[in-house]
C-alpha positions as CSV (number, residue, x, y, z in Angstrom):
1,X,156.3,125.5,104.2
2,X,154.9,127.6,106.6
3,X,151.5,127.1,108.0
4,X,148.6,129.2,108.9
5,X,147.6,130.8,112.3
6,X,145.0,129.0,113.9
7,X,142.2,131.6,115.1
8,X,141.6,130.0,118.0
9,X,144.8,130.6,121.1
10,X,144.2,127.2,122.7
11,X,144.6,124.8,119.4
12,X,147.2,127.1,118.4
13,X,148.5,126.5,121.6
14,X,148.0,122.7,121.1
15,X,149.2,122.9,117.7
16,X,152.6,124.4,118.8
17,X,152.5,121.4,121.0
18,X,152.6,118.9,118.5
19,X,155.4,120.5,116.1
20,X,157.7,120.5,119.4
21,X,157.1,117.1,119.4
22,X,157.6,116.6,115.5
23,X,154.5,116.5,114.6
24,X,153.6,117.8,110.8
25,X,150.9,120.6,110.5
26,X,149.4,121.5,107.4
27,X,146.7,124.0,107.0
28,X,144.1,124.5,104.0
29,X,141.5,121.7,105.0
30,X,137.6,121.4,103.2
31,X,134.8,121.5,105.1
32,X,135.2,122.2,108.8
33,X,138.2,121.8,109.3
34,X,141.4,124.0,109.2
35,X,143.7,121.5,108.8
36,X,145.3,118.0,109.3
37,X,148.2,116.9,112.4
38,X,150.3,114.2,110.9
39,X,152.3,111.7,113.0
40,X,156.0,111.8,112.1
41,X,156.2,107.7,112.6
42,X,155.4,106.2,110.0
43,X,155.3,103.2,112.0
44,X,152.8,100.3,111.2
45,X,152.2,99.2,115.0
46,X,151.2,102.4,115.4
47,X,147.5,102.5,116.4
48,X,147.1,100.8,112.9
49,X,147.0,104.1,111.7
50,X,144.2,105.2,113.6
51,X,146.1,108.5,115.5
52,X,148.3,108.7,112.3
53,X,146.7,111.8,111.4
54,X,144.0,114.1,113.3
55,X,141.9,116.6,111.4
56,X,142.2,120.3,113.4
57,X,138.5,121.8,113.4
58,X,138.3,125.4,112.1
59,X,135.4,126.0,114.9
60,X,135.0,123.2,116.9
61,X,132.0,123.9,119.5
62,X,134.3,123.8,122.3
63,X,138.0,125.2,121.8
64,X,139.5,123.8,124.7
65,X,138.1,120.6,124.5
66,X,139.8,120.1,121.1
67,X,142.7,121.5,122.4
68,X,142.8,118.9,124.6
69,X,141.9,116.4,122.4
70,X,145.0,117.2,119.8
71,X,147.1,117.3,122.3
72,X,145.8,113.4,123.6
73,X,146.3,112.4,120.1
74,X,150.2,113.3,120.1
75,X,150.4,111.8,123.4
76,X,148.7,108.7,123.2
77,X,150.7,108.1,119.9
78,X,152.0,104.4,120.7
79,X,155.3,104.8,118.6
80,X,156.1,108.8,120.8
81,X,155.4,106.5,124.2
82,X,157.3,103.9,123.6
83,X,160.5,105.9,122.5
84,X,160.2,107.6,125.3
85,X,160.7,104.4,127.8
């Protein structure tokens, strides 16, 4: 399925960032945001499912700031770091 375009070029940006790193996108979200960023381990160590899946705001007050933080989430994903030692 393809997904949406996010308006904004620097969580599109981060967005792209994710998939390279297999992470799921799906657009169509309620409320503020766009869409959801789900982890592709479904591991049970991982954060306890805390980073398992990050909402992506449609306008978040700050674009690059939630950039940044979407692109911490994939990142700081404890099953991604630890496959990558």
């Amino acid at each position: 399925m393809v997904r949406g375009v996010h308006a904004k070029k620097e969580i599109e940006a981060a967005l792209a960032y994710a998939e390279r790193r297999g992470w799921r996108i799906q657009s169509g979200g309620k409320g503020h945001a766009w869409g959801k960023m789900y982890c592709p381990y479904k591991d049970a160590e991982c954060r306890c499912g805390e980073f398992c899946i990050s909402s992506v705001w449609s306008t978040p007050k700050n674009a690059d700031n939630h950039a940044r933080h979407l692109r911490r989430v994939v990142d700081n994903c404890t099953a991604h770091r630890s496959q990558k030692h």
